[in-house]
C-alpha positions in Angstrom: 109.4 31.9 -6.9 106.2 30.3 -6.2 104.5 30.2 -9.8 104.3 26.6 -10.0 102.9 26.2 -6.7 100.0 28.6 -7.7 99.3 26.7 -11.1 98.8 24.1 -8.8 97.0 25.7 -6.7 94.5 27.1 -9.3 93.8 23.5 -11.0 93.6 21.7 -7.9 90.9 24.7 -7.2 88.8 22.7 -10.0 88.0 19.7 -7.5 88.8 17.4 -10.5 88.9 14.2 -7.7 92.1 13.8 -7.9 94.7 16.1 -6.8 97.4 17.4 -9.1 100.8 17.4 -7.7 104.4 18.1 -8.8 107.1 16.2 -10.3 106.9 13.2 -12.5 104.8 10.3 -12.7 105.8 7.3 -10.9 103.3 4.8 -11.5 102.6 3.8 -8.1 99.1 4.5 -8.1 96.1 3.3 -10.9 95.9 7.0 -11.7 97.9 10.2 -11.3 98.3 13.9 -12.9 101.1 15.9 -12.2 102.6 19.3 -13.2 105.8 20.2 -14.4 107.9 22.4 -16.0 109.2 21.6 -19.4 112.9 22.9 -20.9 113.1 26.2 -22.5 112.0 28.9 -19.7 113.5 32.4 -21.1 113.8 36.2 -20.4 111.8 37.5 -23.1 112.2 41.3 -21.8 114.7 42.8 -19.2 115.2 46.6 -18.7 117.6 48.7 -17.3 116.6 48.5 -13.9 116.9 44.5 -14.1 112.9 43.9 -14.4 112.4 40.9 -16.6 109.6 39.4 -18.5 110.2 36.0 -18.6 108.2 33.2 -20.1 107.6 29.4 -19.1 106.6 26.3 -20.4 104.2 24.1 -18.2 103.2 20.5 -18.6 99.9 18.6 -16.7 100.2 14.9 -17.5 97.7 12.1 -16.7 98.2 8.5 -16.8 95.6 6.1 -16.4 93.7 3.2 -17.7 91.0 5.1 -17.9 91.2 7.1 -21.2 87.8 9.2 -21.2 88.7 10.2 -17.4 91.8 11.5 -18.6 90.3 13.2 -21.2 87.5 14.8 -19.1 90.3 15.9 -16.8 92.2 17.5 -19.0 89.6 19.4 -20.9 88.6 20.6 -17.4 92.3 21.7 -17.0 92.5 23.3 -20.6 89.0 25.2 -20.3 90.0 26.5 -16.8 93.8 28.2 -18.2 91.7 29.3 -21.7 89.1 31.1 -19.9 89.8 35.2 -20.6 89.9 35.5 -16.6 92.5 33.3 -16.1 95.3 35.1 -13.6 97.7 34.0 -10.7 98.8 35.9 -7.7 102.0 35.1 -5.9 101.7 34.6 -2.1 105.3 36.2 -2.0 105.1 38.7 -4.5 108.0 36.7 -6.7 106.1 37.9 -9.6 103.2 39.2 -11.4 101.3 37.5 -13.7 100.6 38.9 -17.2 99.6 36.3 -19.6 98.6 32.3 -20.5 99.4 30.6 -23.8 97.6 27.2 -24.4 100.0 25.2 -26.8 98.0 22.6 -27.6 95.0 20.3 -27.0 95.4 17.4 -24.5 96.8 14.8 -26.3 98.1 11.0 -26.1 102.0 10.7 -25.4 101.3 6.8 -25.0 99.6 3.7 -24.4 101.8 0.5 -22.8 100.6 -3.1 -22.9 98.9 -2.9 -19.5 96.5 0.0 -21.0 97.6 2.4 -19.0 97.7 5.9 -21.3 99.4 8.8 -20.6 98.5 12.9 -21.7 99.6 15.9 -21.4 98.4 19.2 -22.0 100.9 22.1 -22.7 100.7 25.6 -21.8 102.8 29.0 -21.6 102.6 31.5 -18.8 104.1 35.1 -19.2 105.0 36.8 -16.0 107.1 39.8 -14.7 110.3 39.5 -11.7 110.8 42.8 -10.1 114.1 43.3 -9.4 113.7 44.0 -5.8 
């Protein structure tokens, strides 16, 4: 399934000046954003013919010294998956998108002695798996 890479897609999309990639952060660089996705992905719906509607959890967190970049970032990130319009189309037709929960404002997960800060922003995405 290619969901994630299309979130990615979609924010990177944005031209924040940085580019949003997957995994973890590994603090290699001044500043960096990823995307992930957190524990707790479920079928919500699945009928008779083996079509689900399965729900999943997303995360997008910055780190940087830089705490009003992060926060612009972000905000750019949380208007874009708010916004009425918002939809994603998989290149392999792995699923079909139906809707986008925001879970939360950007906020502060922490702050080391360096004063390098770390956010996230969570978020929900609904989508249905043909059972092919």
């Amino acid at each position: 399934m290619d969901l994630a890479d299309q979130i990615q897609d979609k924010i990177n999309a944005l031209d924040l000046g940085i580019t949003v990639d997957q995994g973890y952060l590994t603090g290699k660089q001044a500043t960096e954003i990823v995307l992930y996705s957190l524990p707790g992905g479920a079928v919500v719906e699945e009928d008779f013919a083996g079509n689900k509607t399965e729900r999943y959890m997303f995360e997008v967190t910055m780190r940087s010294q830089d705490q009003g970049l992060i926060n612009q970032t972000l905000f750019k990130i949380a208007e874009l998956i708010n916004d009425p319009s918002f939809t994603l189309t998989s290149d392999n037709n792995s699923f079909h998108f139906t809707d986008v929960e925001m879970l939360g404002f950007p906020h502060v997960v922490s702050i080391d002695v360096e004063g390098f800060a770390v956010y996230s922003l969570d978020f929900a995405i609904t989508i249905d798996v043909m059972n092919n």
